[in-house]
C-alpha positions as CSV (number, residue, x, y, z in Angstrom):
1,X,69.5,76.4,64.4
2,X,69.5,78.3,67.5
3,X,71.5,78.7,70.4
4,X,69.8,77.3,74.1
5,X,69.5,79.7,76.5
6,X,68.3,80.1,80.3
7,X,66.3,81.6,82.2
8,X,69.1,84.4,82.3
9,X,69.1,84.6,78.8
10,X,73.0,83.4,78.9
11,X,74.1,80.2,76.5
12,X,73.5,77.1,78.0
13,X,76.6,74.6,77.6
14,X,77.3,70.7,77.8
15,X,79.7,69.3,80.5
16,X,82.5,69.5,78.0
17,X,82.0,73.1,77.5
18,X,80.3,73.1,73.8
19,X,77.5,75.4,73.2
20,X,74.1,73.8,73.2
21,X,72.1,74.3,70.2
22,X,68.4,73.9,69.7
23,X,67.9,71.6,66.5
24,X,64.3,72.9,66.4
25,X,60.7,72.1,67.2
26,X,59.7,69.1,67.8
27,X,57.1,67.4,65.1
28,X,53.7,67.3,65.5
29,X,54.3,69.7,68.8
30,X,51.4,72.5,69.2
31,X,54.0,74.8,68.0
32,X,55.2,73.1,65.3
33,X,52.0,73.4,64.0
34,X,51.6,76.8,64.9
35,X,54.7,77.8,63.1
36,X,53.6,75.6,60.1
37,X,50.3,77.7,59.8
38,X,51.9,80.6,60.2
39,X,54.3,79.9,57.5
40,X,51.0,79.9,55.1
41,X,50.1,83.1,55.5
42,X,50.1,85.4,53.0
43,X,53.5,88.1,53.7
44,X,52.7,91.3,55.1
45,X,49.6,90.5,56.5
46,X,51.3,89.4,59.9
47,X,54.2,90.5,61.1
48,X,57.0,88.0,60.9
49,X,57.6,85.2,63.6
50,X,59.6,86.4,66.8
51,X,63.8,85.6,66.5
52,X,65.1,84.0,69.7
53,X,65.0,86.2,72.9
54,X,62.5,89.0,70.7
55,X,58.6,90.1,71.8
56,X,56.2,88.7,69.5
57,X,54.6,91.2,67.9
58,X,51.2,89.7,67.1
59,X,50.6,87.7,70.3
60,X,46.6,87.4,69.1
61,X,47.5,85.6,66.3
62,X,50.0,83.4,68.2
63,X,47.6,82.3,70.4
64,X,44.7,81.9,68.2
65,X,47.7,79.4,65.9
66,X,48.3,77.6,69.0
67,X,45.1,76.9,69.2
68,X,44.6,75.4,66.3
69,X,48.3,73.6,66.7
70,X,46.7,71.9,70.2
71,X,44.1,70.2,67.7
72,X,46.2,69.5,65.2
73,X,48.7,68.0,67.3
74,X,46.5,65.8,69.1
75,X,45.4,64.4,65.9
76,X,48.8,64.2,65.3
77,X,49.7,61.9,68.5
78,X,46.8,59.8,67.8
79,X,47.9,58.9,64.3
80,X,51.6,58.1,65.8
81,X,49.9,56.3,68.0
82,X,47.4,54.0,65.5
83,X,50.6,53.1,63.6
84,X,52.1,51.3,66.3
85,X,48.9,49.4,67.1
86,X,48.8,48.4,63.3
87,X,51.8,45.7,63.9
88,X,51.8,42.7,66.3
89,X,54.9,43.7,67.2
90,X,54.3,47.0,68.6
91,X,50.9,46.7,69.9
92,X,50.2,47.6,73.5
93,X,47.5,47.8,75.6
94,X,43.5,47.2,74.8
95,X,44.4,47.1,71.1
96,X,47.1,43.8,71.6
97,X,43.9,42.0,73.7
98,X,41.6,42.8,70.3
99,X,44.2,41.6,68.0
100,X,44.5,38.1,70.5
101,X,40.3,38.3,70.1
102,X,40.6,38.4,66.4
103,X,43.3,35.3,66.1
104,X,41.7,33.2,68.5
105,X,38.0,34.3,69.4
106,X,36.7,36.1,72.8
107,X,37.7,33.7,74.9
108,X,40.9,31.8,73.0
109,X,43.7,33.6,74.4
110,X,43.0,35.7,76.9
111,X,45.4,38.1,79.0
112,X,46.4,36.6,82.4
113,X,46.0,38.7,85.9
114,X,47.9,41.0,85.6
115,X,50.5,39.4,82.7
116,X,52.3,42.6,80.7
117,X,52.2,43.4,77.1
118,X,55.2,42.0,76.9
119,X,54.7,38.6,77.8
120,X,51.3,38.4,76.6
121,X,52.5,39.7,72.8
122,X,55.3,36.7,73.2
123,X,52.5,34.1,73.9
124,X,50.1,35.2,71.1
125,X,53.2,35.5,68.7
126,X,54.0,31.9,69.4
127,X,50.5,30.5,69.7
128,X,49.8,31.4,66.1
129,X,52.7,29.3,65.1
130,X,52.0,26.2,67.5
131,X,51.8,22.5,66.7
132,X,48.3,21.2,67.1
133,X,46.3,18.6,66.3
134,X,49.2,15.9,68.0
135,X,49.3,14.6,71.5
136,X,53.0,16.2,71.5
137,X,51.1,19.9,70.7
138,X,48.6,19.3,73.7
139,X,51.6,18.2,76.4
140,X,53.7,20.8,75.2
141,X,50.7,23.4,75.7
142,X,49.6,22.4,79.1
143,X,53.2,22.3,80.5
144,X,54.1,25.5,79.0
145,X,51.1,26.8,81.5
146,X,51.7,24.2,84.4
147,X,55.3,24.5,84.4
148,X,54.8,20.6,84.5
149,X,54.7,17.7,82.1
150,X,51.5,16.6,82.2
151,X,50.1,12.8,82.0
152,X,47.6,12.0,79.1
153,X,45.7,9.0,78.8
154,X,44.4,8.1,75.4
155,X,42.0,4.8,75.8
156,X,43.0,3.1,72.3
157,X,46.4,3.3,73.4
158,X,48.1,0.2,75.1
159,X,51.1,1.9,76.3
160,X,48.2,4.2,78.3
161,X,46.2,1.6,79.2
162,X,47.8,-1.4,79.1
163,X,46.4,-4.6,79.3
164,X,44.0,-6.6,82.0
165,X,46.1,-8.9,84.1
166,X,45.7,-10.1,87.6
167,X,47.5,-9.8,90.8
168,X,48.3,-13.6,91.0
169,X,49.7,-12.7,87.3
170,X,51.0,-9.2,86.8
171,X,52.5,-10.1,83.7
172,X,49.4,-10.8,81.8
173,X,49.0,-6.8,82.3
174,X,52.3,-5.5,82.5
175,X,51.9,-5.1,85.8
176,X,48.6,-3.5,85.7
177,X,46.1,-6.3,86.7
178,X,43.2,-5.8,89.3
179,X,43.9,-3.8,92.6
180,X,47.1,-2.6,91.9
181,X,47.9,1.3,91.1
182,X,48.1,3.2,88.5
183,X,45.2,0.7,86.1
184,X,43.7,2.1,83.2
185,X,41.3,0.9,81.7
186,X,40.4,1.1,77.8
187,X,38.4,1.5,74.9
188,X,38.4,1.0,70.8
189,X,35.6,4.2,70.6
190,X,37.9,6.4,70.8
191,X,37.1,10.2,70.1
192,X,38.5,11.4,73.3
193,X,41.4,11.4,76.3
194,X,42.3,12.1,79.7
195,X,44.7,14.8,80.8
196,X,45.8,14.6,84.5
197,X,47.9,17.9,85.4
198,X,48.8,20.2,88.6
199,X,48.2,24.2,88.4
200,X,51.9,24.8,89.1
201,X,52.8,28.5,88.5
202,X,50.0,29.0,86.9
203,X,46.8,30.9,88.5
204,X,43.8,30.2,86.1
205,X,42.9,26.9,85.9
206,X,40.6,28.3,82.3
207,X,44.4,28.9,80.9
208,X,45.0,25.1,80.9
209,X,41.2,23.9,79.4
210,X,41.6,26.8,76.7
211,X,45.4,25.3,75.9
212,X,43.8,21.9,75.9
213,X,40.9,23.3,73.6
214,X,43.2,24.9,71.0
215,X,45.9,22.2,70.7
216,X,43.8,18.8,70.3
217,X,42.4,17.8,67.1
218,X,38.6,19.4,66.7
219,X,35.6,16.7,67.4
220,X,38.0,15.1,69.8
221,X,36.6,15.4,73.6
222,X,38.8,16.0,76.5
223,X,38.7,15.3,80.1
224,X,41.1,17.6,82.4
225,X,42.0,16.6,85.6
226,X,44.1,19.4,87.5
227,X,45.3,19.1,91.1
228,X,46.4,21.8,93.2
């Protein structure tokens, strides 16, 4: 451990006066390779690595071992690098949108305009623990995207559809005879339903089919309505 110095060659200190020491290189640096490789060379061939403030006194063979450091060292970064991409947690960049590719397909869960590592690592994280398969998981995913609770019509339900009544007798229908608002009509098929939602916050209208897509039950057949 070594004391830091200036450009003056005088001790550099802290603001409370202590000496500033230098707690050595920094790993995987270009010279901490250099000063690895060096270590390995057989004594006496070389002369001995500079002390602080002294001339080296093989600068050919200094430079030649940082060159091979600068390889080494970029190797080095890369592999620091790798080891964060290995983890959900820590990915960033290209390598989160491939791991979002591998859970989901190409076009499952892709990255929003301009939407931040961050953000986007939250909302893979959480899709891959999402309720589906319910009409609670599909409402919950659209209005997660929409900002807005969505309405979803499923033809074999009554309390969607209600029942056929007519204006003379609204009650026969709850309400929802011929020529009023709001009918729906209905069907014992099945196999499919009716979401009717707005945009809202969001910007990509895909993001709300491909929420819709991931959170209904598979062979079931949507319809998505979305107003501005």
């Amino acid at each position: 451990m070594a004391l830091l110095k200036g450009i003056d060659n005088a001790s550099l200190q802290a603001t409370d006066g202590k000496v500033l020491l230098d707690t050595g290189l920094v790993s995987g640096s270009v010279e901490d390779f250099a000063f690895r490789l060096r270590r390995l060379l057989p004594t006496g061939w070389f002369p001995a690595p500079p002390d602080d403030g002294a001339t080296e006194a093989a600068p050919v063979l200094a430079a030649i071992l940082l060159g091979f450091g600068s390889i080494l060292s970029g190797a080095w970064t890369l592999l620091v690098q790798c080891q964060s991409q290995m983890r959900l947690a820590t990915m960033s960049g290209a390598f989160l949108d491939m791991a979002a590719q591998d859970y989901f397909g190409a076009s499952g869960l892709p990255r929003f305009v301009n939407e931040s590592d961050l953000r986007y690592r939250r909302r893979v994280a959480q899709s891959l623990v999402a309720q589906c398969n319910t009409r609670a998981a599909v409402e919950a995913a659209v209005q997660k995207i929409s900002g807005s609770q969505p309405i979803i019509i499923e033809p074999t339900n009554a309390a969607d559809c209600h029942a056929l009544g007519a204006v003379a007798a609204p009650s026969m229908g709850g309400g929802y005879g011929y020529g009023t608002s709001g009918l729906r009509y209905g069907s014992l098929q099945g196999g499919q339903f009716f979401v009717e939602t707005v945009s809202g916050r969001n910007s990509d209208n895909n993001a709300i089919f491909q929420a819709v897509a991931q959170s209904a039950a598979m062979g079931v057949a949507a319809w998505v309505r979305i107003e501005d």
